[in-house]
N, C-alpha and C positions, 0 to 999 in steps of 0.2 A: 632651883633648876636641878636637875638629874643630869647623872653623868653621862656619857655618850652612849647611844646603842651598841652593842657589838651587832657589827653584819648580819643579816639576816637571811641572805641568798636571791638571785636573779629579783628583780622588781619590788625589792624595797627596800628604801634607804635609811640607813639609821643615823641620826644625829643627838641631838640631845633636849629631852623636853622642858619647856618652860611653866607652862600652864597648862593641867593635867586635862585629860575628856579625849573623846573620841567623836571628831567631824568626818562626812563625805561629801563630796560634792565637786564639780566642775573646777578645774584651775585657772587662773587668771595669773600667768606670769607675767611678770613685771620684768622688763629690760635695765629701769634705773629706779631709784628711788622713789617716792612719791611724796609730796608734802601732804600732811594734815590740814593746813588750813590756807583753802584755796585752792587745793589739791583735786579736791573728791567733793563731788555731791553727796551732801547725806538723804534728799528728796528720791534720789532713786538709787543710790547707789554706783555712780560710776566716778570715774577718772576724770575731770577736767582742768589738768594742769595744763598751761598753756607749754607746749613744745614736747609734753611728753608723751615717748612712744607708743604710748599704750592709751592718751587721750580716746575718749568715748567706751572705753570696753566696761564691763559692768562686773563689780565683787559682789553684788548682792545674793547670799544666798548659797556662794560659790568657797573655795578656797583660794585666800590672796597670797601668792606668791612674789615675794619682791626682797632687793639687794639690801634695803633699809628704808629708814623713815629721814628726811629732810624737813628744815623748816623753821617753824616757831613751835610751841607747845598746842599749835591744834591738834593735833591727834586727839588726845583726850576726847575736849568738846563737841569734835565734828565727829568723830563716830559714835561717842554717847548716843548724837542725834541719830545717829544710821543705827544705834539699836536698837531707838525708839522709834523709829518709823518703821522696823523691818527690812531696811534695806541693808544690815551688816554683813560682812564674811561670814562663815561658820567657821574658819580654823584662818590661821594665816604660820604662814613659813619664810622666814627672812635669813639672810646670810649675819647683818652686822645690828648688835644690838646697841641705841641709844637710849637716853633717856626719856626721848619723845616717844619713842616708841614704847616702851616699859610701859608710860602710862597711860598709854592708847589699850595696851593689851589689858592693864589692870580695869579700866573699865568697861572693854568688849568681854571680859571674863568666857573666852572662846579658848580651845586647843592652841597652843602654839608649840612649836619646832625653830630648832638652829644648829648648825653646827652641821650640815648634812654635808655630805661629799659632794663639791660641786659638780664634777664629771657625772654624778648621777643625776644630779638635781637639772643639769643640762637636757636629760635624756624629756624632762615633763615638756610639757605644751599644753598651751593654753586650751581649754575645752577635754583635756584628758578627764575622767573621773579619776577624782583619787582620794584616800583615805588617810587623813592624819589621826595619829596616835598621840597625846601630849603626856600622856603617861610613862608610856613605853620609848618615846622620843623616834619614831618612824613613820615616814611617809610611802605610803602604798600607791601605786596606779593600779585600777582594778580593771581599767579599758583605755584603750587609743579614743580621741574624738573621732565623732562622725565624719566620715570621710564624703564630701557632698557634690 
C-alpha cells in the first residue's frame, strides 16, 4: 500500500492506494457491507444479499463502491468466478480493510483505494462516472449520472 494522497483540489479524493492501475467506469455505491459468498452473483454480476440495500444493482464492469467485505472467505472464489465470466468491477473503493477482502482484491487483481475522506466519498452516487487511480491512490468523478 502507498501512503495517502495529498489533496488534489475540487472533485478528487485522495486516499491511499492498494493495488496499483488505473480503472473508469460507473459507481455502484454500497450503503453496507456486502458478503462474498451469497452475497453477489458471479453469473451477472450483481448484489443478491438477502436484506441488502443495494440487493439487484449490478458491479459488472462498473466501480464497486462499498463500507467493507462481511462474511466467510467467499470473496476470493466468488469473484474469481465474476472474472471469469466478465461480470467483475473494474476498480473497487472500500472504507475498512479485512482479510476477506484482501484476498478477493488479490485475486480480482483490479485498482483498488482506501483511506479516502469520507465527506468526500459521501459526495459519489451510484451511476456517477468516475475514475480510480490505484497508483496514485485517488478517486475522480468525471460526470454526475444521467439525470432521467
Amino acid at each position: 500500500m502507498t501512503e495517502p494522497a495529498p489533496s488534489t483540489g475540487r472533485g478528487v479524493l485522495a486516499g491511499r492506494g492498494v493495488l496499483p492501475g488505473v480503472a473508469i467506469g460507473p459507481a455502484l455505491v454500497c450503503t453496507a457491507p456486502v458478503s462474498g459468498w451469497g452475497g453477489i452473483n458471479p453469473a451477472n454480476g450483481t448484489i443478491v444479499e438477502s436484506g441488502h440495500p443495494q440487493r439487484g444493482a449490478s458491479f459488472a464492469g462498473g466501480v464497486l463502491i462499498l463500507p467493507g467485505a462481511k462474511g466467510s472467505s467467499g470473496w476470493s472464489g466468488q469473484f474469481h468466478l465474476a472474472k471469469l465470466q466478465g461480470t467483475a468491477p473494474v476498480a473497487i473503493v472500500f472504507e475498512r480493510m479485512n482479510s476477506k477482502l484482501a484476498l478477493g482484491l488479490v485475486v480480482l487483481d483490479i485498482p483498488a483505494i482506501t483511506d479516502l475522506d469520507r465527506t468526500g466519498l459521501a459526495e459519489i452516487r451510484t451511476g456517477d462516472f468516475v475514475r480510480v487511480d490505484g497508483t496514485a491512490g485517488t478517486l475522480t468523478r468525471l460526470s454526475e449520472r444521467a439525470v432521467s
